[in-house]
N, C-alpha and C positions, 0 to 999 in steps of 0.2 A: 847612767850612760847617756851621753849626749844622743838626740834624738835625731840630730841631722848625719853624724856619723853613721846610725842602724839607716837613713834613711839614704845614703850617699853608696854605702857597699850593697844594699839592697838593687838599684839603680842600676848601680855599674855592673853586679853579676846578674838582672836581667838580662840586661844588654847581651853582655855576651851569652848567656843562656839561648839569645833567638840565632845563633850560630848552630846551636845543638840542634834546635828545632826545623832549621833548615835544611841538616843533611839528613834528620827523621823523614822530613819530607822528600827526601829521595829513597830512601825504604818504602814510602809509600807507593811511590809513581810505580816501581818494579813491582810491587805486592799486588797494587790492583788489575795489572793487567796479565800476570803472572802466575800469581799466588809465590813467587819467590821474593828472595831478596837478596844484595851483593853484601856477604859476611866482610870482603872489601874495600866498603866503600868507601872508610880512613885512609887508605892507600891511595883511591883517588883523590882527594882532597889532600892529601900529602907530593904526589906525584907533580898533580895539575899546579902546587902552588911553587914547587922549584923550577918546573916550567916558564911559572907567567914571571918568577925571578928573572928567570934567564934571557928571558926577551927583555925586559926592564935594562938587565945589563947590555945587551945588543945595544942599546938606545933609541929602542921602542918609546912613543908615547906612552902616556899610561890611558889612554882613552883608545890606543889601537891593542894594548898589550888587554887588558878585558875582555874582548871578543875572543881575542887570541889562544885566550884562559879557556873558555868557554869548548871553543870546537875542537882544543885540544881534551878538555874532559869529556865530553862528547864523544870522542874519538874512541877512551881509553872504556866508557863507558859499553859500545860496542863490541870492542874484545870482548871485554867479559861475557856479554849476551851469547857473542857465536864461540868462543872457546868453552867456556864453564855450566853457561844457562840451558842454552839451545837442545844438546840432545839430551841430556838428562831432560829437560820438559817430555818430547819427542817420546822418551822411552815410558814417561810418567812416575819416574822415580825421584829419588832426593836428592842426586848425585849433587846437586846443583851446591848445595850447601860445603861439601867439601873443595866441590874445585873454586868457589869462589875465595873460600880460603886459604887456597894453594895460590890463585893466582895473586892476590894479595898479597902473599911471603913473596913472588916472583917482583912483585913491582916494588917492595921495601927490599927488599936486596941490591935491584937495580937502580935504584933512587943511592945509594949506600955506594955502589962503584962508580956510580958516576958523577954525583954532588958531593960526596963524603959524608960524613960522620957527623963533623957538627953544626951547630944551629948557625945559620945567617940571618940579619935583621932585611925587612921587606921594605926598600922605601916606598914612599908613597905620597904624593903630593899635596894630600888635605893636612890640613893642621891639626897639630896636637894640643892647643891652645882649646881651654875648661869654656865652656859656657853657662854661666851661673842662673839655672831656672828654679823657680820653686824652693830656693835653698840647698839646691842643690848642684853641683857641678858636672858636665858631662862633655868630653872633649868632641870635638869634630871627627874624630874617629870613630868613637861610638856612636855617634849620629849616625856616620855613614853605613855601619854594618846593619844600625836597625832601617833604614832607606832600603839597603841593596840588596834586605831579605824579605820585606815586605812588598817590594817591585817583583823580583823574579817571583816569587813565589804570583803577586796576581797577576801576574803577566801568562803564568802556566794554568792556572787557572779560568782565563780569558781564554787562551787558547783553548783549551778543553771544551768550553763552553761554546763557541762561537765560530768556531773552523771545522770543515770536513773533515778532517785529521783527526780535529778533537772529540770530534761524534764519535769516530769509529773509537779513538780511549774509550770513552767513557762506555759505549756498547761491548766493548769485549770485556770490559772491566765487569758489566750489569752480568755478561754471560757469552763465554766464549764460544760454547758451541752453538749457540742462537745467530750470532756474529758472523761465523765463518758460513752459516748456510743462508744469510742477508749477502755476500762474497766481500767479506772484511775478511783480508789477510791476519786473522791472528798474528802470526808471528812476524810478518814488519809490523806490526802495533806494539808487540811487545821488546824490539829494536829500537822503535821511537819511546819507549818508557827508560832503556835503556843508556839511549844517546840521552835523554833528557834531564835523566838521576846524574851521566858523569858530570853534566854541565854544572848541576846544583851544587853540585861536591867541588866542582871547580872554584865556582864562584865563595863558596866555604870558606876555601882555603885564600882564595886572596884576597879577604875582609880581613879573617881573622889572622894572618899570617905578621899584616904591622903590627898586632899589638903581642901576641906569643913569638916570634919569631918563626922561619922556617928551619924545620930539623925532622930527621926519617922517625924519629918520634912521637914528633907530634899526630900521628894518625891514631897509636892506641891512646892518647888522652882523649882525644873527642870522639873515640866508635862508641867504646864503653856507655859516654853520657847518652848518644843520641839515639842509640838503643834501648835505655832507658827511657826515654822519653819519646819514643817510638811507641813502645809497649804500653806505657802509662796512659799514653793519650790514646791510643786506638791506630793501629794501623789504615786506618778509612778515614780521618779526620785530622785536613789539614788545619782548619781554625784549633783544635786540642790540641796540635801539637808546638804551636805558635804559644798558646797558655801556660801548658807543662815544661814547654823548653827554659819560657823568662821567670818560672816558679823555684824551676829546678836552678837555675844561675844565680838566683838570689838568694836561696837557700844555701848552696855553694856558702858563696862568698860569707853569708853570717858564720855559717858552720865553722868556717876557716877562722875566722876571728873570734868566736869564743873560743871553741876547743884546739884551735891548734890549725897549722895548714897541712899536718898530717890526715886529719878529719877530712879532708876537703871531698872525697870523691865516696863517703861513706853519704852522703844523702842519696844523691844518686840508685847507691846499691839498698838503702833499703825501700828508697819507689820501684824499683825493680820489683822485689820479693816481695813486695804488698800486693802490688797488680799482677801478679804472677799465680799469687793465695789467691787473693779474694777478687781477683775480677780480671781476668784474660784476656777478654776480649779489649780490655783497658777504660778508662775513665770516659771516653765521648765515643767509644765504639757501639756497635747494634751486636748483637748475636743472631747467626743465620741457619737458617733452619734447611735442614741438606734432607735431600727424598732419598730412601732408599727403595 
């Protein structure tokens, strides 16, 4: 087997692998400030990205149509907090887990009446044209998705670090009821994790939308993987889940090409069930020690 081949589909399903890794990263931002997460969050990254279609069609820029993306995920992100999240926290139950999943069916049904059924291609103004590094080829596309997820993501994490805003993340994330008797509003922090995940799931969706197309499908392709690699890497650890996403995308794409493209999403399921057995907390997680 040619060596640049294993080394060219290795490449190009990293690549997209940090697409996975990116919406993990919004399971994260909800988890830490939370303890929950949006079972939904394919639906925003499906929703947001026939959205940012639609304005593209309007005759939006595509440099106004991105923000655009954004505060609309943001937006959708929201809902979810105060319809689904909110008083299930409130009550201190799980509820949160089911309506996140109902509201999910509600936005894949609505995306269904009102785009339709099948998949539209996304244009997009960078070029498809290969750029040959290393022996290997990688188009301006994939450039861009590995750029626009390595930016937001330290872009959120600069924030986190360096803004009032982000103090109070990161303090109610350390301990919420410590937080709230400091007078951090818990729960606008956990609105700002909220608006924060749709944005990410936004942006998701209009990296990866040129090169998969847009379609009300495309959400259960990528929840499955980025839950996997949500889990694998540790829910607390954005650098693991940047690792596990472009491991998991490479894996992919081999798996696909030896065994078949029916194979394709069985890597995936058995990192799943590895970290699931032997290590829960995940691959660059801590395990936390609760007082009773």
């Amino acid at each position: 087997m040619n060596a640049s081949i294993i080394g060219q589909m290795a490449v190009s399903g990293a690549l997209m692998g940090l697409v996975y890794a990116l919406i993990a990263y919004g399971f994260q931002l909800t988890y830490a400030t939370s303890k929950s997460i949006n079972f939904g969050q394919g639906e925003l990254v499906m929703v947001s990205a026939f959205f940012s279609l639609t304005l593209t069609n309007l005759g939006l820029p595509y440099w106004l149509m991105v923000p655009g993306g954004l505060l609309f995920g943001a937006l959708l992100g929201l809902v979810v907090e105060r319809a689904g999240v909110r008083l299930a926290l409130e009550q201190k139950g799980e509820g949160w887990i089911l309506l996140t999943i109902i509201i999910g069916l509600f936005f894949f049904s609505a995306a269904e009446n009102i785009w339709g059924r099948d998949d539209r291609p996304f244009p997009t103004p960078i070029s498809a044209d290969p750029i040959h590094v290393l022996g290997v080829d990688i188009t301006r596309i994939e450039l861009s998705v590995a750029v626009g997820v390595l930016a937001i993501m330290g872009l959120v994490e600069l924030f986190k670090r360096r803004t009032l805003l982000g103090k109070a993340f990161e303090a109610v994330s350390a301990d919420r009821d410590a937080a709230e008797l400091m007078g951090i509003s818990a729960t606008r922090t956990v609105m700002l994790s909220y608006g924060l995940s749709g944005s990410v799931a936004a942006l998701a969706g209009i990296l990866v939308s040129p090169i998969t197309t847009v379609g009300p499908t495309m959400a259960s392709a990528l929840i499955l993987k980025a839950f996997s690699v949500a889990v694998v890497a540790g829910l607390d650890s954005g650098f693991g889940v940047v690792l596990v996403g472009m491991f998991l995308g490479a894996l992919e794409s081999l798996a696909s090409f030896y065994l078949g493209s029916g194979w394709r999403e069985a890597p995936g399921l058995v990192l799943l069930i590895l970290a699931l057995a032997l290590r829960p907390t995940g691959v660059f997680g801590k395990a936390t020690i609760r007082k009773v």
